[in-house]
C-alpha positions in Angstrom: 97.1 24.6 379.4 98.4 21.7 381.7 96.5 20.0 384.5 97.5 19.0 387.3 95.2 16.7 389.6 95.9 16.4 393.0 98.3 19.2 392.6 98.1 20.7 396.1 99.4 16.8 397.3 103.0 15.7 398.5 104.1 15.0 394.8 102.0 18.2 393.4 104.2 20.4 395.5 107.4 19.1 394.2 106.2 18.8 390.4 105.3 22.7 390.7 109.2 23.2 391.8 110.1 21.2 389.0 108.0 23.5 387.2 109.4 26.3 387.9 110.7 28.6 384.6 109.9 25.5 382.2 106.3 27.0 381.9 104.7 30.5 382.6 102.1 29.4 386.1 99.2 30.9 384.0 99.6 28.1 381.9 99.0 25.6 384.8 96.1 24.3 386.3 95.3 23.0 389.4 92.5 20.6 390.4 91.7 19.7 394.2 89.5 19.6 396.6 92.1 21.5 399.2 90.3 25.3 398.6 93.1 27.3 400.9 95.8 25.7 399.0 94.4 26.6 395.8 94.4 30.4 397.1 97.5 29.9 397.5 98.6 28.7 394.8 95.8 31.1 392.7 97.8 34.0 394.6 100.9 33.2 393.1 99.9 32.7 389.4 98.4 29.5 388.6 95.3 29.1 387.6 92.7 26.9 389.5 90.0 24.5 389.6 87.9 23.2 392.8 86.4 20.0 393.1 86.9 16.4 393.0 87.6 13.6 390.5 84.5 11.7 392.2 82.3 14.2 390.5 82.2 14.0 386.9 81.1 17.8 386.4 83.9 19.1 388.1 86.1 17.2 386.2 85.1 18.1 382.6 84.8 21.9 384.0 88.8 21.8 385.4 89.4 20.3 381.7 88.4 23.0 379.4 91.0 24.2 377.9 93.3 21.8 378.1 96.0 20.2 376.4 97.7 17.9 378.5 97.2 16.1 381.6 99.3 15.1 384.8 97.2 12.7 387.0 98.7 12.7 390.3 95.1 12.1 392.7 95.0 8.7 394.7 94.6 7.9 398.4 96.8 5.7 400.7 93.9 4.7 403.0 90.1 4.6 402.4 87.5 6.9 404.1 84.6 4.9 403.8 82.4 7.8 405.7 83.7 10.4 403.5 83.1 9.0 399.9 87.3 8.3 399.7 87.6 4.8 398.7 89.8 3.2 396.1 86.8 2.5 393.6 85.4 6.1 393.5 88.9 7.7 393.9 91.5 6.3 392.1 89.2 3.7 389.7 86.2 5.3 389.2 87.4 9.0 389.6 90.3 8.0 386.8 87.6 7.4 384.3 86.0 10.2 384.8 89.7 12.4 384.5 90.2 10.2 381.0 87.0 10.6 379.8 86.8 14.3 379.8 90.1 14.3 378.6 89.2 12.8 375.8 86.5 15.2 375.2 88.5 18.2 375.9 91.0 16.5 373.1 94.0 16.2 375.0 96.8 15.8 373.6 99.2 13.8 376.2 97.9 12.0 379.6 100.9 11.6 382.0 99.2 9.0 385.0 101.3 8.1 388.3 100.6 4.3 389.2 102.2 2.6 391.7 104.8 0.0 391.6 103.9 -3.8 392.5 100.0 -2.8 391.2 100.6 -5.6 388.7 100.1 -8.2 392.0 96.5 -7.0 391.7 96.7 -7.7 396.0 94.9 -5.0 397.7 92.4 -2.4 396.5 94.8 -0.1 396.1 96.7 -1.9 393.7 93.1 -3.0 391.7 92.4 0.5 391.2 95.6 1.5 390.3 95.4 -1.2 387.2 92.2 -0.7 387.1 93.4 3.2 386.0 96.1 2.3 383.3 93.2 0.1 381.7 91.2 3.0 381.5 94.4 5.4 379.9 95.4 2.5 377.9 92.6 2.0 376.1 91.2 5.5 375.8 93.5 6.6 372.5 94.6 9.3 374.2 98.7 9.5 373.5 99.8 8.8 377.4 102.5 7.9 379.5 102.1 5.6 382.7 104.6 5.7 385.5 104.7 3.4 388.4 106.9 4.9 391.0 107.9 2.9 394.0 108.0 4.0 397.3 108.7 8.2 397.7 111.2 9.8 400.0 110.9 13.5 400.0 109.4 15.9 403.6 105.4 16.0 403.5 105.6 12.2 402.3 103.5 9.6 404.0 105.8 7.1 404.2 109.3 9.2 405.1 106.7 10.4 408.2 106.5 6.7 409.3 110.4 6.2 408.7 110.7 9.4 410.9 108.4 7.8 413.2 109.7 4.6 413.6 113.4 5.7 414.2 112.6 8.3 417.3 113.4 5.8 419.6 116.6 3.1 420.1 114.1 0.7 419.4 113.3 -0.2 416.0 109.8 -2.5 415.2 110.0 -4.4 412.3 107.4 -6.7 410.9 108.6 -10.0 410.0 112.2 -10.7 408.7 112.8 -7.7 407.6 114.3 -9.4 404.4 111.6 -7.4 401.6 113.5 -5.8 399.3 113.4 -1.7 399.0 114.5 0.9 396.0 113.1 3.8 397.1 112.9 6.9 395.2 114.1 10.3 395.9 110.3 12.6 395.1 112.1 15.4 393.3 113.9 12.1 390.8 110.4 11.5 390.4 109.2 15.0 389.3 111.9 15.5 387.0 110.5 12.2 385.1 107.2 13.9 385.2 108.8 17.0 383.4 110.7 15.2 381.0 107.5 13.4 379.8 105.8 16.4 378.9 107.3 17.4 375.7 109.9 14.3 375.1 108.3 11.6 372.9 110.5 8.9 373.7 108.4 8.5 376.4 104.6 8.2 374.6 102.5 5.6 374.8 104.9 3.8 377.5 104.8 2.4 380.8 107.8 2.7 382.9 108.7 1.1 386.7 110.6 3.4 388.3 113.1 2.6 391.4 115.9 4.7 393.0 119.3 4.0 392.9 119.5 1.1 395.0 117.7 -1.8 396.2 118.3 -3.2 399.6 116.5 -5.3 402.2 114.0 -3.3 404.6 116.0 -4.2 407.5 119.2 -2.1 405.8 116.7 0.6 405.2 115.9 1.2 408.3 119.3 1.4 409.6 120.7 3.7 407.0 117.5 5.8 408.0 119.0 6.0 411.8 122.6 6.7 410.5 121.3 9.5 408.5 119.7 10.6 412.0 122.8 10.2 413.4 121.4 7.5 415.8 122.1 4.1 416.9 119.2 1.2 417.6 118.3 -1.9 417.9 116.0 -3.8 415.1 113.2 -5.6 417.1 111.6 -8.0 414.9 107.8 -8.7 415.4 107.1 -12.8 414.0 104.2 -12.8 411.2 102.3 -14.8 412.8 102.1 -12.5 416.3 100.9 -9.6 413.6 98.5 -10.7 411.1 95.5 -11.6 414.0 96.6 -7.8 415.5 96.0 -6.3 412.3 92.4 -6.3 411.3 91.7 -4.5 415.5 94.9 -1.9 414.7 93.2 -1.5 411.3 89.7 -0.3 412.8 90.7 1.2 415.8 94.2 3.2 414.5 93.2 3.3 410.8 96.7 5.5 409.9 99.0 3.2 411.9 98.6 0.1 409.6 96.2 -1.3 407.1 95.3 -4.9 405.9 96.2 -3.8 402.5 99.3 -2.1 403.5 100.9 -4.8 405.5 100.4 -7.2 402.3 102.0 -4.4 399.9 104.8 -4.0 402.5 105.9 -7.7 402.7 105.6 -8.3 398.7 108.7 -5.5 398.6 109.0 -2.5 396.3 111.7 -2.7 393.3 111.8 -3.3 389.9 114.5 -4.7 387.3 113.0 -2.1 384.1 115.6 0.2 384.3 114.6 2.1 380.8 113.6 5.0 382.7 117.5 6.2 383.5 118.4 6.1 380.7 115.9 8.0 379.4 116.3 10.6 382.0 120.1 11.3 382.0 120.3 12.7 385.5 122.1 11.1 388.5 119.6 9.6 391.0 119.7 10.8 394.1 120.8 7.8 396.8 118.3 7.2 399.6 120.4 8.5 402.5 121.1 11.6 401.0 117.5 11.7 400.0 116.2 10.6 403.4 118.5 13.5 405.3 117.4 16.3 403.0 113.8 15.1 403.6 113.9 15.4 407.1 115.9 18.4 407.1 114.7 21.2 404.6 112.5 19.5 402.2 109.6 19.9 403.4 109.5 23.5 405.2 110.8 24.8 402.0 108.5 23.3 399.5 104.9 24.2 401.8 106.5 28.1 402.3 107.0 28.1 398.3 103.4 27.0 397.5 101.5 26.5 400.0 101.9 29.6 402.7 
């Protein structure tokens, strides 16, 4: 049996594609919180599990029976009301996932990190580490990916792309000069896969970039040519933002975090480039990636598995 946590999220819905005739659904379970997904998702085969990785009970009850793992949960923002922050979701709650994996005897851990979590620069990024310490050091055989940032419909950030190219207009914070390699989210499900049986990947952790690596300013205008719009970049100095961003922060919470801005202006790309070769499929270019996304992606992928 293979777990999935956070299986009803934006990469959960792509893995399950990837999925698809590579293993019977009753031979996949998945764990959230998101009950009318997982009727859904129960409705077409898979097996289930509700709860959250905050709660150690409900963890080592989605585990029995298991032999291998894929730990997708994590949060882009914290919830401070709700329970979700970075400590008790994606650092606290990953201990509990490891440790009743390593009860239930699991035989491979897959985890999704992020890339740049090495900076140890925001919360986010301490949990993150904070997680591979915890898979590291558990015995379990494991793999550790650290994707950059995802491009695929239903992802946070290909919303904001969306967002910020509606008008001629174009904000961007700062020079505009961080470098970029995003990743196409179905690339990043086929890794996944792959991991799952192939032991060239064991007890590894891989950075993993798209194709190409460009500046953000060159992102955001291939995102408006794959619109098939024109605009203007409008650059916002650093020193106008920073003193905004702690009152846009409280006020508009999903518009722009403290933590964000930092992981945005350290750049996402990496030089390890182990993974492609490992892979053996043609990554998908981010303007190809970025059109499909805002095309087709996403109504297709929440019709499949979601209703």
């Amino acid at each position: 049996m293979l777990l999935i946590t956070g299986g009803t999220g934006f990469v959960g819905g792509y893995l399950l594609e990837a999925l698809e005739g590579k293993m019977p659904r009753n031979e996949i379970r998945i764990f959230s919180h998101e009950s009318a997904r997982l009727d859904r998702l129960r409705s077409l085969g898979y097996s289930t599990a509700t709860g959250s990785v905050t709660n150690s009970d409900d963890v080592r009850r989605a585990m029995q029976g298991v032999d291998r793992v894929i730990h997708l949960v994590g949060i882009i923002r914290e919830v401070k009301g709700k329970g979700q922050t970075f400590d008790a979701v994606m650092g606290r709650g990953t201990e509990y996932v490891v440790q009743a994996a390593k009860e239930a005897g699991v035989e491979r851990f897959i985890y999704q990190s992020a890339l740049g979590a090495t900076n140890m620069s925001t919360g986010y990024f301490r949990n993150k580490i904070r997680g591979e310490e915890a898979v590291k050091s558990s015995g379990l055989p494991y793999t550790i990916f650290r994707p950059t940032l995802l491009i695929g419909g239903g992802g946070e950030f290909t919303t904001l792309l969306k967002r910020l190219t509606t008008l001629p207009i174009v904000p961007v914070i700062g020079p505009g000069d961080y470098p970029m390699q995003p990743l196409y989210v179905r690339d990043m499900a086929c890794y996944l896969v792959q991991s799952l049986d192939d032991d060239r990947y064991l007890d590894q952790t891989f950075e993993v970039g798209g194709p190409e690596t460009f500046e953000y300013n060159d992102m955001m205008r291939q995102t408006l040519a794959a619109r098939g719009k024109k605009g203007i970049l409008l650059h916002a100095p650093l020193f106008l933002v920073r003193p905004v961003v702690p009152l846009v922060e409280t006020v508009f919470p999903t518009l722009l975090t403290r933590d964000q801005l930092t992981m945005l202006l350290e750049g996402s790309h990496t030089h390890d480039n182990r993974i492609h070769d490992l892979g053996g499929f043609q990554l998908t270019p981010f303007r190809q990636a970025i059109k499909i996304a805002f095309t087709s992606d996403r109504k297709k992928r929440s019709r499949t598995f979601f209703g």
